[in-house]
mmCIF file of the N, C-alpha and C atoms, coordinates in Angstrom:
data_MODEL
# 
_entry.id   MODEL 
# 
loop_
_atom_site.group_PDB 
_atom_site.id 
_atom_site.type_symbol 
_atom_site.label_atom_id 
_atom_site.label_alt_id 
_atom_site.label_comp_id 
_atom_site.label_asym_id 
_atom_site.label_entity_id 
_atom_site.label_seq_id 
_atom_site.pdbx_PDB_ins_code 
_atom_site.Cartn_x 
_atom_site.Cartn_y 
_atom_site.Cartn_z 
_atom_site.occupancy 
_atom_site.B_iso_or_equiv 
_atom_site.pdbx_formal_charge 
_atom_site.auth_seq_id 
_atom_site.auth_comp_id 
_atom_site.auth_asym_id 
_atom_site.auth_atom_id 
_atom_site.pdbx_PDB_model_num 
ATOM 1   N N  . UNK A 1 1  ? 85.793 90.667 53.855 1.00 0.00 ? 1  UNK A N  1 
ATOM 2   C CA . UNK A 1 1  ? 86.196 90.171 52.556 1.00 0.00 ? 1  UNK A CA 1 
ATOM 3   C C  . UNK A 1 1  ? 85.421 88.890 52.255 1.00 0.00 ? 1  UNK A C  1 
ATOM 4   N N  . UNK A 1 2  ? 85.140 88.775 51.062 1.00 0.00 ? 2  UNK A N  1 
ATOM 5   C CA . UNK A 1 2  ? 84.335 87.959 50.445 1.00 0.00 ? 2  UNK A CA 1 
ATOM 6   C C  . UNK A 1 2  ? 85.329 86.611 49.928 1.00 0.00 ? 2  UNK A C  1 
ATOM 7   N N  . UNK A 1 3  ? 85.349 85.182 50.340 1.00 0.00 ? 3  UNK A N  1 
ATOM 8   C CA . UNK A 1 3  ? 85.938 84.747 49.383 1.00 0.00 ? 3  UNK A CA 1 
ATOM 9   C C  . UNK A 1 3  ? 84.928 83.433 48.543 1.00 0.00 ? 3  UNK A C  1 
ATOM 10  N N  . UNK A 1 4  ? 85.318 83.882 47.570 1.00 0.00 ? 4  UNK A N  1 
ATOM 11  C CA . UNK A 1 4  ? 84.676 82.598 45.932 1.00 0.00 ? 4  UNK A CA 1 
ATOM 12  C C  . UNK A 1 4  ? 85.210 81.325 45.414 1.00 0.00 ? 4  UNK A C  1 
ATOM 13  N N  . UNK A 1 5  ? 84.811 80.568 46.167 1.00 0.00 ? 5  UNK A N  1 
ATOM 14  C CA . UNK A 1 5  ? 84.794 79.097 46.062 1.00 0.00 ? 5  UNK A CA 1 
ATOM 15  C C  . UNK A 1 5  ? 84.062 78.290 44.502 1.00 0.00 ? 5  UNK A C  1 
ATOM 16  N N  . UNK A 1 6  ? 84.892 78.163 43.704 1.00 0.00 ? 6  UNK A N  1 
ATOM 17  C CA . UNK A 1 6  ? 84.370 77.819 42.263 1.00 0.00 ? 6  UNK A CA 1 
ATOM 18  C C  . UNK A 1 6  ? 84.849 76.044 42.287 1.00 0.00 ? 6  UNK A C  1 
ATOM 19  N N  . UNK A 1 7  ? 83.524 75.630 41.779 1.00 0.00 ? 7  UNK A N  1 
ATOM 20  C CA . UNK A 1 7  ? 83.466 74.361 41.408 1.00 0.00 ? 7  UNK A CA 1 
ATOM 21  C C  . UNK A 1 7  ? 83.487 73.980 40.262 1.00 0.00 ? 7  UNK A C  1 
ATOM 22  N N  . UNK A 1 8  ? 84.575 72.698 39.603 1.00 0.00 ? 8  UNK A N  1 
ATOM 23  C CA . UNK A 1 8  ? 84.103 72.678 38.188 1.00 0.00 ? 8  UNK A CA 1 
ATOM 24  C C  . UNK A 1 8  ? 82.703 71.729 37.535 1.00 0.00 ? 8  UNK A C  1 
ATOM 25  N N  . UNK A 1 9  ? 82.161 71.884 36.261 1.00 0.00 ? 9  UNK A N  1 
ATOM 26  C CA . UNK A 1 9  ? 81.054 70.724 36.679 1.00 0.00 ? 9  UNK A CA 1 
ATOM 27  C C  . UNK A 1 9  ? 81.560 69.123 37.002 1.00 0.00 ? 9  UNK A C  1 
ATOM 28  N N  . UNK A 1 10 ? 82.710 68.570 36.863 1.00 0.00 ? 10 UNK A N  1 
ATOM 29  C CA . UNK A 1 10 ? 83.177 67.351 37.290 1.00 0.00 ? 10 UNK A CA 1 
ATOM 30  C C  . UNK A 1 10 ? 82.939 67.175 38.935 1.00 0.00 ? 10 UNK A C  1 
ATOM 31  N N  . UNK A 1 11 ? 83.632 68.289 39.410 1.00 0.00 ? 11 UNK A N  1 
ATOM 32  C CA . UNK A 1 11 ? 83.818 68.624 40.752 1.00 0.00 ? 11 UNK A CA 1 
ATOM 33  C C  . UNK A 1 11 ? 82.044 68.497 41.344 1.00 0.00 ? 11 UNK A C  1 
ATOM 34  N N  . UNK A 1 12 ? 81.420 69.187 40.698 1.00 0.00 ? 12 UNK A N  1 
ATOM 35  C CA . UNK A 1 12 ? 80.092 69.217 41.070 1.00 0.00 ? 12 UNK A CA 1 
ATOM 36  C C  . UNK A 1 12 ? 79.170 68.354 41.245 1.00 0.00 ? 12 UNK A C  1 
ATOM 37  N N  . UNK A 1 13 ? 79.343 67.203 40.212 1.00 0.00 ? 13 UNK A N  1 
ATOM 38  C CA . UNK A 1 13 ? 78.476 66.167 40.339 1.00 0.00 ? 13 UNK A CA 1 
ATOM 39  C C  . UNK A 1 13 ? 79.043 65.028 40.595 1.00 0.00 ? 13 UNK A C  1 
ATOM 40  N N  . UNK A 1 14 ? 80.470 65.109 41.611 1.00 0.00 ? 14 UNK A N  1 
ATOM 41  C CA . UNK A 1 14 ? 81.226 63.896 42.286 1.00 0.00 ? 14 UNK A CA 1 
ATOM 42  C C  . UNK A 1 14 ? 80.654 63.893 43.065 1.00 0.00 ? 14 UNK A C  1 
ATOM 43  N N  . UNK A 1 15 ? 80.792 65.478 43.697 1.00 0.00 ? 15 UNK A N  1 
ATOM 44  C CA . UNK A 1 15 ? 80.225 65.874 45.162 1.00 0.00 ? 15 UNK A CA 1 
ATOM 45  C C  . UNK A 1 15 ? 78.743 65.355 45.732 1.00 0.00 ? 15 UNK A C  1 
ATOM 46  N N  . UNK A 1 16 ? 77.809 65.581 44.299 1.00 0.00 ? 16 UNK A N  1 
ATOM 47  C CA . UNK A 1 16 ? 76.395 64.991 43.984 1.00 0.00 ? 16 UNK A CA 1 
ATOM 48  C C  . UNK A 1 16 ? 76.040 63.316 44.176 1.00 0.00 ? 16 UNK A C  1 
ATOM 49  N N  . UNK A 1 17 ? 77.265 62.805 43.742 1.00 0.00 ? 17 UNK A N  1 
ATOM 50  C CA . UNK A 1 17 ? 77.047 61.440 43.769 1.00 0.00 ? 17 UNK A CA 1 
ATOM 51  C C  . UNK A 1 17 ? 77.438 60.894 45.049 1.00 0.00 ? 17 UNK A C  1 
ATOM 52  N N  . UNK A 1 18 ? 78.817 61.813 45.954 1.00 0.00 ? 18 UNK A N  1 
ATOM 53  C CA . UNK A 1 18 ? 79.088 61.400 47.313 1.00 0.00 ? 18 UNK A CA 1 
ATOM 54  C C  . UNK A 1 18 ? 77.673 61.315 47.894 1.00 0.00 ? 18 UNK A C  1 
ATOM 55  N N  . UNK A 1 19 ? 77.357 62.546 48.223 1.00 0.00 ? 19 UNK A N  1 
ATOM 56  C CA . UNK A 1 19 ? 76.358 63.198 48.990 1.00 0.00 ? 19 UNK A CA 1 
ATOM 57  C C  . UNK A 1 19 ? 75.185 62.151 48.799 1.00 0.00 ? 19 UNK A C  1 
ATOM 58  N N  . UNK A 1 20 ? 74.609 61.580 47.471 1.00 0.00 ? 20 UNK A N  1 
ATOM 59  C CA . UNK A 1 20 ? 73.654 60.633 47.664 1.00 0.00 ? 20 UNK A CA 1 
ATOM 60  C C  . UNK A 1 20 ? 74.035 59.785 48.049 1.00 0.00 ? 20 UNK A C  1 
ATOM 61  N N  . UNK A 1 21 ? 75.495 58.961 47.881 1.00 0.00 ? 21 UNK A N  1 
ATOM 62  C CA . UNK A 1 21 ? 75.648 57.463 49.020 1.00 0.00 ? 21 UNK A CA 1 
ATOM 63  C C  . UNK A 1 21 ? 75.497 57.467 50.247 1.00 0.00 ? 21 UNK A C  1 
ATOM 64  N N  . UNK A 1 22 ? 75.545 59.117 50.627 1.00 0.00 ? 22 UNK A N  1 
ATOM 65  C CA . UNK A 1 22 ? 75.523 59.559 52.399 1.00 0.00 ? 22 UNK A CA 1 
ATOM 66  C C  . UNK A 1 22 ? 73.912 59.331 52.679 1.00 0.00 ? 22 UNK A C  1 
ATOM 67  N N  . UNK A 1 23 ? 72.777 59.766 51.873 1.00 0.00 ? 23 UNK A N  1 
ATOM 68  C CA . UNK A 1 23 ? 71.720 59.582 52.194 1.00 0.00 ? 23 UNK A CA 1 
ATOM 69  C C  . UNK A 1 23 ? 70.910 58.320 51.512 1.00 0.00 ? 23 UNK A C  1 
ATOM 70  N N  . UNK A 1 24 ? 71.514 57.729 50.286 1.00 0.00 ? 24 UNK A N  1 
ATOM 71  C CA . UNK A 1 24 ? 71.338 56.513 50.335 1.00 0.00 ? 24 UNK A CA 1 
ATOM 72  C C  . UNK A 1 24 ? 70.293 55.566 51.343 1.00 0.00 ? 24 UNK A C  1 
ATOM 73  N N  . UNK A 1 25 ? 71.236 55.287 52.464 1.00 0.00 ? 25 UNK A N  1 
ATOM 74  C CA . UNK A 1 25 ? 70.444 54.438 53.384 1.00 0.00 ? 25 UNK A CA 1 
ATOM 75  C C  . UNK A 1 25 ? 69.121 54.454 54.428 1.00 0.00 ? 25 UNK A C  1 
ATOM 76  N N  . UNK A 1 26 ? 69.759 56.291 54.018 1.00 0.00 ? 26 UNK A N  1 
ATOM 77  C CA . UNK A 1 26 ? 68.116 56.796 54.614 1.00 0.00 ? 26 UNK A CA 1 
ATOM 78  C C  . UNK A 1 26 ? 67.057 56.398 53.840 1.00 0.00 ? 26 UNK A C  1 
ATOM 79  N N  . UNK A 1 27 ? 67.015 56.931 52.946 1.00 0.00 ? 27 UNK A N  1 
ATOM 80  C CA . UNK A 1 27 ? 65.987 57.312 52.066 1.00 0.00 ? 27 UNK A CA 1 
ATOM 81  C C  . UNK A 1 27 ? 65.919 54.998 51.734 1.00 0.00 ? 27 UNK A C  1 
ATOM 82  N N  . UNK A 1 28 ? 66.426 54.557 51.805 1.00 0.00 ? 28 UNK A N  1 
ATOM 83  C CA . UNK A 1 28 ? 65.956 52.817 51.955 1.00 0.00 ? 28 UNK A CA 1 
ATOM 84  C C  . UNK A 1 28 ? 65.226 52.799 53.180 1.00 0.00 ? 28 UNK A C  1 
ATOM 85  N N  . UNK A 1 29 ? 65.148 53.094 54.234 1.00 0.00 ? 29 UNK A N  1 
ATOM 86  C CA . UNK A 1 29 ? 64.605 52.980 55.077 1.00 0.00 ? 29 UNK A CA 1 
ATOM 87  C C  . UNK A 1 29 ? 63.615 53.928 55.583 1.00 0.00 ? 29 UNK A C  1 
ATOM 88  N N  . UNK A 1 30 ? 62.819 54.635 54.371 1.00 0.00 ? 30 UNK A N  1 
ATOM 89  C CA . UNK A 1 30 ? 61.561 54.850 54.147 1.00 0.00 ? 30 UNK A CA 1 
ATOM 90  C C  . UNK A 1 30 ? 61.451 56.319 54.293 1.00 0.00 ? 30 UNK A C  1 
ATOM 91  N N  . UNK A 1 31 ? 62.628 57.311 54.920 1.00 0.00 ? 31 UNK A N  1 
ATOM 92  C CA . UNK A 1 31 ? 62.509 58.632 55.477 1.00 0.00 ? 31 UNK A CA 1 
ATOM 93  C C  . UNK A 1 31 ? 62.215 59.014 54.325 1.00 0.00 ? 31 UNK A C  1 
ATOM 94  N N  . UNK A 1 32 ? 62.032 60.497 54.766 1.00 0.00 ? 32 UNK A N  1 
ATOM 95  C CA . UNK A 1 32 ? 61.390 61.591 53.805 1.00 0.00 ? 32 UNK A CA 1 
ATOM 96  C C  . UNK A 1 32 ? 62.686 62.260 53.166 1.00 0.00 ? 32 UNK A C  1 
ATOM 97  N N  . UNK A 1 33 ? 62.657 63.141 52.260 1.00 0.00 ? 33 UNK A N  1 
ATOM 98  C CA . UNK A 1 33 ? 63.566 63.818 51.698 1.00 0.00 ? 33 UNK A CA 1 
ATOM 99  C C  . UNK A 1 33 ? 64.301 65.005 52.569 1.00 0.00 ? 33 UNK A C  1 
ATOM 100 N N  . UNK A 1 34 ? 63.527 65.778 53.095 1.00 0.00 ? 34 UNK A N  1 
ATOM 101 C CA . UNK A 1 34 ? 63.926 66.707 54.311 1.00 0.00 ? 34 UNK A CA 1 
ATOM 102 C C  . UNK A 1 34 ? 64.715 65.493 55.871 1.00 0.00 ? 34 UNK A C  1 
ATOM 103 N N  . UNK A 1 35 ? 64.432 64.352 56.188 1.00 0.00 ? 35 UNK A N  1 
ATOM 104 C CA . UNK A 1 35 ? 64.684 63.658 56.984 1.00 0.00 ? 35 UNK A CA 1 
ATOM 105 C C  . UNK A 1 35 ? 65.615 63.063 56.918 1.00 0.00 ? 35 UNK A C  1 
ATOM 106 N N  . UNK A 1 36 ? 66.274 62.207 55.735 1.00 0.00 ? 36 UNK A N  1 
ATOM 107 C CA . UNK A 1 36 ? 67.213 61.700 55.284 1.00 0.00 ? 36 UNK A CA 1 
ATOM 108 C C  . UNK A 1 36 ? 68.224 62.744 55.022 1.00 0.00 ? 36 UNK A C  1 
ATOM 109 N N  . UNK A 1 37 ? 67.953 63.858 54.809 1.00 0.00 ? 37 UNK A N  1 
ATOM 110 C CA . UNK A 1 37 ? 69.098 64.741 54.485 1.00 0.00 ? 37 UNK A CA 1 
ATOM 111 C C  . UNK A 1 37 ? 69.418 65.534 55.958 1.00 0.00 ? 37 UNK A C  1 
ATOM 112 N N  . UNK A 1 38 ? 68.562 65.642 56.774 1.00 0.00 ? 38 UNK A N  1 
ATOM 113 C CA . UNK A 1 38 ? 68.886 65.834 58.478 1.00 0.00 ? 38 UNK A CA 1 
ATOM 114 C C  . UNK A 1 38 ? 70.175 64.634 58.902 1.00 0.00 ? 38 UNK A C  1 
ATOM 115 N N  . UNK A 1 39 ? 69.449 63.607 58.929 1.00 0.00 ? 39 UNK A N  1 
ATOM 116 C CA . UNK A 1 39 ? 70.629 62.137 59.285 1.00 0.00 ? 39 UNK A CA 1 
ATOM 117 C C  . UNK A 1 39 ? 71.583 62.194 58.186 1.00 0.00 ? 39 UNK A C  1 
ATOM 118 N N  . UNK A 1 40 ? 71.623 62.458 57.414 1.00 0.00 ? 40 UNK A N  1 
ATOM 119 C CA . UNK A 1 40 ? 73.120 62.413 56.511 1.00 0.00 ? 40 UNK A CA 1 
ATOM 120 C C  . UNK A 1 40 ? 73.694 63.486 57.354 1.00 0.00 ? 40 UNK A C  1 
ATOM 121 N N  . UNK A 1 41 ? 73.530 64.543 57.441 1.00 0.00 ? 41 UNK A N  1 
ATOM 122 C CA . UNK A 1 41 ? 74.125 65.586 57.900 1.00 0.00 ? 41 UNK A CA 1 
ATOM 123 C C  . UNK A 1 41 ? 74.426 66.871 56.348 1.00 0.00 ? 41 UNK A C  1 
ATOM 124 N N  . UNK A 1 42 ? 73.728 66.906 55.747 1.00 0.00 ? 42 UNK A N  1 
ATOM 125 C CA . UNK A 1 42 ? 73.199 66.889 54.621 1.00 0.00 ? 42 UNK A CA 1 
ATOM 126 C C  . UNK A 1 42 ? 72.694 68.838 54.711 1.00 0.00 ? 42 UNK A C  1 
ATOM 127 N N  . UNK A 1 43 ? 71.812 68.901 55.879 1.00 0.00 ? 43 UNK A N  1 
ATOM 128 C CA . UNK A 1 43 ? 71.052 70.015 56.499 1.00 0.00 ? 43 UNK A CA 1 
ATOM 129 C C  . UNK A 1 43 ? 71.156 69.687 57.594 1.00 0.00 ? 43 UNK A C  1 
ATOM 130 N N  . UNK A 1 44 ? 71.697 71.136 58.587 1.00 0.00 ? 44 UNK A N  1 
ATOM 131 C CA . UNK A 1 44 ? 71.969 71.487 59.886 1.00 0.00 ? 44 UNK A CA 1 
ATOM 132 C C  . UNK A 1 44 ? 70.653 72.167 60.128 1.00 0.00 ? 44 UNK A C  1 
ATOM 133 N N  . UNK A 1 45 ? 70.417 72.762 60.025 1.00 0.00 ? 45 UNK A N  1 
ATOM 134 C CA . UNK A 1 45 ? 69.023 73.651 60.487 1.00 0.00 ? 45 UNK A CA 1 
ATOM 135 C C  . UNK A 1 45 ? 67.666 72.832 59.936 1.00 0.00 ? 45 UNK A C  1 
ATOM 136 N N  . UNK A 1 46 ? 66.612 72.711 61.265 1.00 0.00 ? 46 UNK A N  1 
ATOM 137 C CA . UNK A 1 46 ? 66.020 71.662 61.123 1.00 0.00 ? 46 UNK A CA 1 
ATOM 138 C C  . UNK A 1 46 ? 64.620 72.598 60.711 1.00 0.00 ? 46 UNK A C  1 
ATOM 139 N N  . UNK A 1 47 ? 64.465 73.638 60.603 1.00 0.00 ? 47 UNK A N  1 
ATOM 140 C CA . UNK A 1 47 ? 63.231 74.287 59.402 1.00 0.00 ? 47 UNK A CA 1 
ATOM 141 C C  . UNK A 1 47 ? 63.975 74.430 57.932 1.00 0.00 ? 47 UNK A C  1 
ATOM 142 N N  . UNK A 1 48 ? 65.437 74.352 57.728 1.00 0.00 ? 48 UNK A N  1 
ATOM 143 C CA . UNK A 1 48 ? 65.423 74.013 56.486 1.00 0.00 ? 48 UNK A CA 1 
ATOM 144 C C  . UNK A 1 48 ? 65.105 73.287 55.773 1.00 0.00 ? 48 UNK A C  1 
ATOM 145 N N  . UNK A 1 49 ? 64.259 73.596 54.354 1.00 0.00 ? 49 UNK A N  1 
ATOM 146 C CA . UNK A 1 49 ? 63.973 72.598 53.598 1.00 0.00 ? 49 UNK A CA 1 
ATOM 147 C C  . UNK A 1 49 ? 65.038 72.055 52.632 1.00 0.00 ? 49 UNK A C  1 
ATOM 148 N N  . UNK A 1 50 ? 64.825 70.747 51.536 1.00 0.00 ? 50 UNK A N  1 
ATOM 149 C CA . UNK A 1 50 ? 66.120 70.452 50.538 1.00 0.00 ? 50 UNK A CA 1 
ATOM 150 C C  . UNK A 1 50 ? 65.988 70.940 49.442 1.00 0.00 ? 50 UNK A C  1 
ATOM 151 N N  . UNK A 1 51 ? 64.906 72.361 49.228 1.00 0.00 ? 51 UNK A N  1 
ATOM 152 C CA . UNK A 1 51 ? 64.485 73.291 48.054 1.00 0.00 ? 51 UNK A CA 1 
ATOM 153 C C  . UNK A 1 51 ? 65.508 74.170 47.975 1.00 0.00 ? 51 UNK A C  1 
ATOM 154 N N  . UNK A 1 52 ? 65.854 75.035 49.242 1.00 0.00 ? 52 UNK A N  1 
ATOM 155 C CA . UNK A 1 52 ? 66.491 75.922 49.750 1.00 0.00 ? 52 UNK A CA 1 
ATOM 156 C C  . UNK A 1 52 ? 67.733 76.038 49.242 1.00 0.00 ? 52 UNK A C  1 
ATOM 157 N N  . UNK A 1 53 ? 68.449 75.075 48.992 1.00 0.00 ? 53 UNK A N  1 
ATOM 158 C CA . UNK A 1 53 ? 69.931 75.370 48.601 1.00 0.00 ? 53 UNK A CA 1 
ATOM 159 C C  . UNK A 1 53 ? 70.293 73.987 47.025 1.00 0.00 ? 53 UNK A C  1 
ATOM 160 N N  . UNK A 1 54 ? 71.139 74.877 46.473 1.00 0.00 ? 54 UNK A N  1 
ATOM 161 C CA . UNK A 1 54 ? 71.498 74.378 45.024 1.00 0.00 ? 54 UNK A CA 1 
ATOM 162 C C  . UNK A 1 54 ? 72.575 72.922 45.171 1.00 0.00 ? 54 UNK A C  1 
ATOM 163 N N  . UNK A 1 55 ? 72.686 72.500 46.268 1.00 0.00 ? 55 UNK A N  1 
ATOM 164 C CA . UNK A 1 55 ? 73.534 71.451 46.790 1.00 0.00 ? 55 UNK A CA 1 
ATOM 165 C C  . UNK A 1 55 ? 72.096 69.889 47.029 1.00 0.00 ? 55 UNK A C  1 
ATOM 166 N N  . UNK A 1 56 ? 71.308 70.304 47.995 1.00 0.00 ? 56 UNK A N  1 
ATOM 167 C CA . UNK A 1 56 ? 70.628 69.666 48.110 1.00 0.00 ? 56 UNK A CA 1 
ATOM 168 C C  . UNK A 1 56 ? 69.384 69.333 46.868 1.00 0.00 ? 56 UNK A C  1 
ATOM 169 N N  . UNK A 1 57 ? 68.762 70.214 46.372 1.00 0.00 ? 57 UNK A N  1 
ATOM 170 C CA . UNK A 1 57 ? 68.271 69.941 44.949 1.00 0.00 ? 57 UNK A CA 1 
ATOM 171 C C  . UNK A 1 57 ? 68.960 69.296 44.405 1.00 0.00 ? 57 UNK A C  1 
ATOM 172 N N  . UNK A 1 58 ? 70.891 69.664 44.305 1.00 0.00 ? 58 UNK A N  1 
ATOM 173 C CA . UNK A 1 58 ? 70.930 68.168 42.869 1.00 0.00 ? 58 UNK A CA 1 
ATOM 174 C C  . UNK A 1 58 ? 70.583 67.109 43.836 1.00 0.00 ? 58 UNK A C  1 
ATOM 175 N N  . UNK A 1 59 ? 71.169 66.719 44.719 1.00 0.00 ? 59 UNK A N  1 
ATOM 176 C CA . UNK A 1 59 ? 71.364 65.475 45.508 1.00 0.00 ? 59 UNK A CA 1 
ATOM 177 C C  . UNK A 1 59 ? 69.730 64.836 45.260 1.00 0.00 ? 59 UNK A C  1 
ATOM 178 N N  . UNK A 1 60 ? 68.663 65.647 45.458 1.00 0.00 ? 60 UNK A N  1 
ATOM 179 C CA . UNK A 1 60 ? 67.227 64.806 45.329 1.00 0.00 ? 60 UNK A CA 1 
ATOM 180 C C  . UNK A 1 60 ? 66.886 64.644 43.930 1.00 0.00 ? 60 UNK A C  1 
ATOM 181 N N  . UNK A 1 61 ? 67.467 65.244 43.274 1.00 0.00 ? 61 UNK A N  1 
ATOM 182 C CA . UNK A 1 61 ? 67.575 65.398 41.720 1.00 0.00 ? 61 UNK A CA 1 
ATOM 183 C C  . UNK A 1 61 ? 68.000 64.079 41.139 1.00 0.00 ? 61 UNK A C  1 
ATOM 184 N N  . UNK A 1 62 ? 69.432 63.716 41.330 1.00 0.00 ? 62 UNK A N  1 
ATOM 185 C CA . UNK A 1 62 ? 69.982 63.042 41.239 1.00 0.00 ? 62 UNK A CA 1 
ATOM 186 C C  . UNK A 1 62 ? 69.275 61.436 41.812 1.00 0.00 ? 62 UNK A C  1 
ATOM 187 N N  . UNK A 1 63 ? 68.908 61.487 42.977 1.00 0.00 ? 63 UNK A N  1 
ATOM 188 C CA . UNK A 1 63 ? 68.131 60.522 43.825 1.00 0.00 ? 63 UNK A CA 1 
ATOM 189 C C  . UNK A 1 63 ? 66.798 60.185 43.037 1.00 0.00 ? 63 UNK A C  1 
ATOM 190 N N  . UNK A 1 64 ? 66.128 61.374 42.751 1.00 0.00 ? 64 UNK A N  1 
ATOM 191 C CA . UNK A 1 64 ? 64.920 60.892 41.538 1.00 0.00 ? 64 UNK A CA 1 
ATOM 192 C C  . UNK A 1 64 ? 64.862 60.085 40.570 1.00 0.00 ? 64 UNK A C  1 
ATOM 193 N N  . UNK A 1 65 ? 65.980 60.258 40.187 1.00 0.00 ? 65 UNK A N  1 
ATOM 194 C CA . UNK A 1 65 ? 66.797 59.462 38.867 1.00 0.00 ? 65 UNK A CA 1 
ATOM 195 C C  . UNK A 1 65 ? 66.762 58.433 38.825 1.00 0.00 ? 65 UNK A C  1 
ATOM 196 N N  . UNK A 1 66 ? 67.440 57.731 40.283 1.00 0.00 ? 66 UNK A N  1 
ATOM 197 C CA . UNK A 1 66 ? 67.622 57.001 40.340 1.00 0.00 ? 66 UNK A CA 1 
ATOM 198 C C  . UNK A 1 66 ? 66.511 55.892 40.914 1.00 0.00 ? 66 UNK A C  1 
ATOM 199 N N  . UNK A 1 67 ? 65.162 56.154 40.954 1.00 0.00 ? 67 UNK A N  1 
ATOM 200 C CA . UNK A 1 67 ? 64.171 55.537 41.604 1.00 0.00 ? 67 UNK A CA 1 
ATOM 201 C C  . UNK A 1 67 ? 63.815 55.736 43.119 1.00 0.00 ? 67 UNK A C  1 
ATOM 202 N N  . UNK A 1 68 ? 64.345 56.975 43.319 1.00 0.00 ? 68 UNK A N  1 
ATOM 203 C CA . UNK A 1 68 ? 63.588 57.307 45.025 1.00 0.00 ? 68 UNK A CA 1 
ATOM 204 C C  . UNK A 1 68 ? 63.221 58.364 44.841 1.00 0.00 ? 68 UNK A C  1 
# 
């Protein structure tokens, strides 16, 4: 059985804004986008890239925005 986990967009881009304070301090201290999201804990699998999934795109999305 399949179960469907629905987010609303509020819900979505809280989560977006947590998730960048988590990598935040990486990404100040010069790491890469794939690297900083390893040390956040961000991405478990270490050939994953932060292209790969619709969670991590906003988060660098969001991070662009903001001057990193």
């Amino acid at each position: 059985m399949i179960t469907v986990i629905t987010q609303s967009t509020n819900e979505r881009k809280q989560e977006t804004r947590e998730n960048f304070h988590r990598l935040k301090p990486f990404l100040d201290k010069g790491y890469s986008y794939n690297k900083a999201l390893r040390e956040a804990g961000l991405i478990n699998n270490p050939t994953q890239s932060w292209g790969s999934c619709a969670r991590t795109r906003d988060v660098i999305k969001y991070a662009k925005k903001h001057g990193y």
